[in-house]
N, C-alpha and C positions, 0 to 999 in steps of 0.2 A: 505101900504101892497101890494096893486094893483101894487103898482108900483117898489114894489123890487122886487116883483112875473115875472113881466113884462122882466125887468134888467136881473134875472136870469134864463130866460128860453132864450133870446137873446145871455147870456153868456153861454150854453148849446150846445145851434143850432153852435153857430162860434165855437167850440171845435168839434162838430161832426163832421161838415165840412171840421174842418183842418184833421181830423182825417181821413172819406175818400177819402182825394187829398192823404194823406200820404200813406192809405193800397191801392191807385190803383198803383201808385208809386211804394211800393213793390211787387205789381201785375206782374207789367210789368217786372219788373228786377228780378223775378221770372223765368218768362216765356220767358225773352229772357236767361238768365242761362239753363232753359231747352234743349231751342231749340240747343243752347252750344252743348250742353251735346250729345243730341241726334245726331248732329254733328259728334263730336265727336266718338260717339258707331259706326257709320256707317262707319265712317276712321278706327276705328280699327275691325273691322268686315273683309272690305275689306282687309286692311292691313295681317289678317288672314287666310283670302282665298290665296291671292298671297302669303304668305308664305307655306299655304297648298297645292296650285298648284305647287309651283315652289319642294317641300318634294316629293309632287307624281314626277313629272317630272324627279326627280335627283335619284330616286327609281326606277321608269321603265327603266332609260337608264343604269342606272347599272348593271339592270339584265340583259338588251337585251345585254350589253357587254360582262358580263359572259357567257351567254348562246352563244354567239361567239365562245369566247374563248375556253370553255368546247367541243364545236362541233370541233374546229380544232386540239386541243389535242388529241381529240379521233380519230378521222380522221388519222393525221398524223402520230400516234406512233401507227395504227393498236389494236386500244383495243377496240375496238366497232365493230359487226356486220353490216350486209348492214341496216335490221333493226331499230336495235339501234340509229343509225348512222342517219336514218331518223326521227327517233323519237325525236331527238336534232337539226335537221334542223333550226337554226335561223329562227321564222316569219316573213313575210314580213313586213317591218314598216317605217315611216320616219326615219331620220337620226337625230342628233340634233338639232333644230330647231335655228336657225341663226339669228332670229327678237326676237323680246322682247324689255322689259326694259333693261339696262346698269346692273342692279342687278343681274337679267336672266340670261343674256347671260354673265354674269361678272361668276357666278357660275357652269355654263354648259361648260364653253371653256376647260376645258380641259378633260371631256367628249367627246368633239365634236374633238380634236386631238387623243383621243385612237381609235377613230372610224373610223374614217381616217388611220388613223396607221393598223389599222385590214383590211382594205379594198383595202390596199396598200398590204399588205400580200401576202390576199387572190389573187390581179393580179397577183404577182407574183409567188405564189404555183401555180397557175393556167397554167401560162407559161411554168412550168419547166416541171409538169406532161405532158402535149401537145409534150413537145418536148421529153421526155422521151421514150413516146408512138412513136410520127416519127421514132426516133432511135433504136426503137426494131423492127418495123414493116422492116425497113432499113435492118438490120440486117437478120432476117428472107428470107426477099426476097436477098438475098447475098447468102444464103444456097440453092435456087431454088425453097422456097416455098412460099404459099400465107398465110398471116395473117390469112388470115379468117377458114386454118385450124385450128389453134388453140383458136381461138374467135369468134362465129357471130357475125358479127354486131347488131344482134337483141337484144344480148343479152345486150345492149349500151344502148335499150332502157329506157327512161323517165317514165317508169311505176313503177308497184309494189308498193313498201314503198315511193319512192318520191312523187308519186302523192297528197299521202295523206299527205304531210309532206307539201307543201303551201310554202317551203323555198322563202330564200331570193336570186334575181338572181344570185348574184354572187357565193353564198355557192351553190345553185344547181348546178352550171357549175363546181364550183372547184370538189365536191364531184362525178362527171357526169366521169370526167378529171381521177383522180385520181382513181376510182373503172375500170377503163377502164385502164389503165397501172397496177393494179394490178393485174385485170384477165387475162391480154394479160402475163403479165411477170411470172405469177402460173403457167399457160399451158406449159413454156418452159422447161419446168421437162423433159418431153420426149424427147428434144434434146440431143445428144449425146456432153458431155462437158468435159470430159478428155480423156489424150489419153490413147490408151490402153496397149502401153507397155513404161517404160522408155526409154532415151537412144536411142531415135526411129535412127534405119539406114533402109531406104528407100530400098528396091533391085528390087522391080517393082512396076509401078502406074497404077491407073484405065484407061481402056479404049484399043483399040486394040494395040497388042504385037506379037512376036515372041513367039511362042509356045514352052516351052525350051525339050518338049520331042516329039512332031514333027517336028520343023521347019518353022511351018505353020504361017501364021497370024492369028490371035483368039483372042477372046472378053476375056478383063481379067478384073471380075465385082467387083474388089476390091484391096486393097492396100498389097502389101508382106514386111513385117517389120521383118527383120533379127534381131538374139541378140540368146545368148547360151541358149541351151536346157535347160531347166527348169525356165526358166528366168517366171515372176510372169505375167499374165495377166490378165487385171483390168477392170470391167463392165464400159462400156464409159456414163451412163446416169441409173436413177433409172428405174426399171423394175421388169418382173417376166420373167425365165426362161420357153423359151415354145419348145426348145428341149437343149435335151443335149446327146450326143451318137457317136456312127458311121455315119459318112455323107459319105461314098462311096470315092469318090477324095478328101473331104475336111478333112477325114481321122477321126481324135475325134474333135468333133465340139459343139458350142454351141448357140443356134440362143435366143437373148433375145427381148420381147416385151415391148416397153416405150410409147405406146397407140400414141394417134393421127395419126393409122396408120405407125408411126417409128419405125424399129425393127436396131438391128445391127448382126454380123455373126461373130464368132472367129473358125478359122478353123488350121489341122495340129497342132492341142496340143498333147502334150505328158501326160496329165493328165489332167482331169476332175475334179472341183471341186465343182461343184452344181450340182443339178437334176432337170430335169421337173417338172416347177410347184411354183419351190424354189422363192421369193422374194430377189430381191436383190438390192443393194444401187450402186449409182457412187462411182469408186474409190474402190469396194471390189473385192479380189482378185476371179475368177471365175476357173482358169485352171494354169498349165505351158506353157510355148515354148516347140513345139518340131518337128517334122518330119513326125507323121504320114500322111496316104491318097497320094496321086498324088502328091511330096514333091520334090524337089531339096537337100534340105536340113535344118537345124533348123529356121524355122521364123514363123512368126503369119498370114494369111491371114486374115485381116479385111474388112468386108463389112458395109455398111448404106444402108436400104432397109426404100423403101418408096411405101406403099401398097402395100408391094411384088415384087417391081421391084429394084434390085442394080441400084445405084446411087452414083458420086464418094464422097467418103468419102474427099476427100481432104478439098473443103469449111469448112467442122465439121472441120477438125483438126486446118488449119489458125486460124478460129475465138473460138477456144474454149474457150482463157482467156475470150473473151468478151461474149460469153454465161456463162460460169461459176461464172463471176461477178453479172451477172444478178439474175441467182438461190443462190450466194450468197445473194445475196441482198434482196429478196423474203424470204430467210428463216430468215436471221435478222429481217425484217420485222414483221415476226410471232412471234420472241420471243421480240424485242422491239420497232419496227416503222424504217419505213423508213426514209431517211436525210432529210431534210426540209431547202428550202433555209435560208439561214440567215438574218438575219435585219440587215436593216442598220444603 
């Protein structure tokens, strides 16, 4: 009995034993499956994150691209305020980032080619408004005047709305650029841009002449443009009529005000067609041709007065297509944007 007792408590012990070599066994290959596992979670955790990072990434440059875009639309087709205009200022930010993994930048590349593409643009918007701006200032001083009647420079200044708008360099300059050709090319309203009678025939020009009811030499402060009595004569530049009457020699006359200190003088009409005070458009007919005052005979005496001193009208008449184009172009502007260079 001792001794089967013996026998099976022997055959006991070697079954337990095989039995804890077996459960450390699946101990181990438990816990190395764990460690697996947890492996595992931490690759896809990461894997997670880099797909979360690269979501945000390919989201922020999207917007920064619209928010581009949206600012140069508005910009260029004139549909936004100075303002507004500020208030859409692209922020200053990096560009698309170039490094990364091969996934990264596999996914951003052609992100990082519209932004390029916009900024290629923006040089070139940039350029044209610059040279815009030379070409009218050009212009201007071709007439005898200085820019800066029509513009201060102050008013160029980097303040106001941009300040607080933090843009990005190149949309600050374009937008800098471009409200500076704007305001410079609005102001030209009061240049005189058509002529004032069709059909123009010349019969004396500004500057000293033979006095044709003296004989004398004498200061003649304006242009004499022959054509039959009644013939239609047309306001050369938008304004308000600040006389219209008897001028004495100039006979029925009409002196119109186009601000920036530019007035103009239509004299020797045979008919009046506005009154002191009246508004009126380029191109509205104001009076007829005709004879009255100190006259020879039917023609238009026209003057260009610059702070009250006659100055010859002739420069205004050469370049008028090319002011006219300009206030063409200003008032397209206001109903649909200015041209915008092309892409290439």
């Amino acid at each position: 009995m001792a001794a089967a007792t013996t026998a099976l408590v022997a055959l006991f012990m070697g079954t337990a034993t095989v039995n804890m070599v077996a459960t450390s066994d699946q101990d181990a290959v438990i816990a190395a499956k764990q460690a697996e596992l947890a492996r595992m979670q931490r690759q896809v955790a990461v894997m997670k994150a880099d797909v979360s990072n690269l979501k945000g990434d390919v989201l922020t440059t999207a917007q920064r691209i619209e928010q581009r875009q949206a600012f140069l639309v508005n910009l260029l087709s004139g549909k936004a305020n100075l303002e507004q205009l500020a208030a859409m200022m692209p922020k200053a930010g990096p560009a698309v980032a170039a490094q990364g993994d091969r996934q990264h930048a596999s996914v951003l590349a052609p992100f990082a080619k519209i932004e390029r593409e916009q900024l290629a643009f923006v040089d070139q918007a940039t350029a044209a408004a610059e040279a815009r701006y030379k070409d009218t200032q050009a212009l201007i001083r071709r007439l005898g005047l200085e820019p800066g009647r029509f513009v201060h420079q102050s008013n160029f200044a980097m303040g106001g709305p941009l300040e607080a708008a933090d843009g990005e360099p190149k949309f600050q300059e374009l937008f800098l650029s471009w409200k500076k050709v704007e305001q410079l090319e609005s102001a030209l309203s009061s240049l005189p841009s058509v002529h004032p009678v069709k059909n123009v025939n010349y019969t004396s020009s500004y500057g000293v002449r033979y006095d044709p009811f003296t004989g004398r030499t004498a200061m003649h402060a304006g242009l004499d443009l022959a054509g039959p009595t009644g013939s239609p004569i047309y306001a050369t530049a938008d304004g308000v009529v600040h006389r219209a009457g008897w001028g004495g020699a100039y006979g029925k006359m009409v002196d119109i005000g186009h601000g920036k200190g530019i007035a103009t003088r239509y004299g020797h009409m045979s008919r009046l067609m506005v009154r002191a005070g009246d508004r009126v458009k380029k191109g509205e007919i104001i009076g007829r041709m005709g004879s009255t005052g100190r006259s020879t005979g039917s023609h238009l005496h026209y003057e260009v007065r610059v702070d009250g001193r006659a100055v010859n009208p002739t420069p205004y008449l050469r370049a008028s297509n090319l002011v006219l184009a300009i206030q063409t172009r200003v008032d397209d502007a206001a109903q649909g944007g200015p041209e915008v260079p092309a892409a290439d």
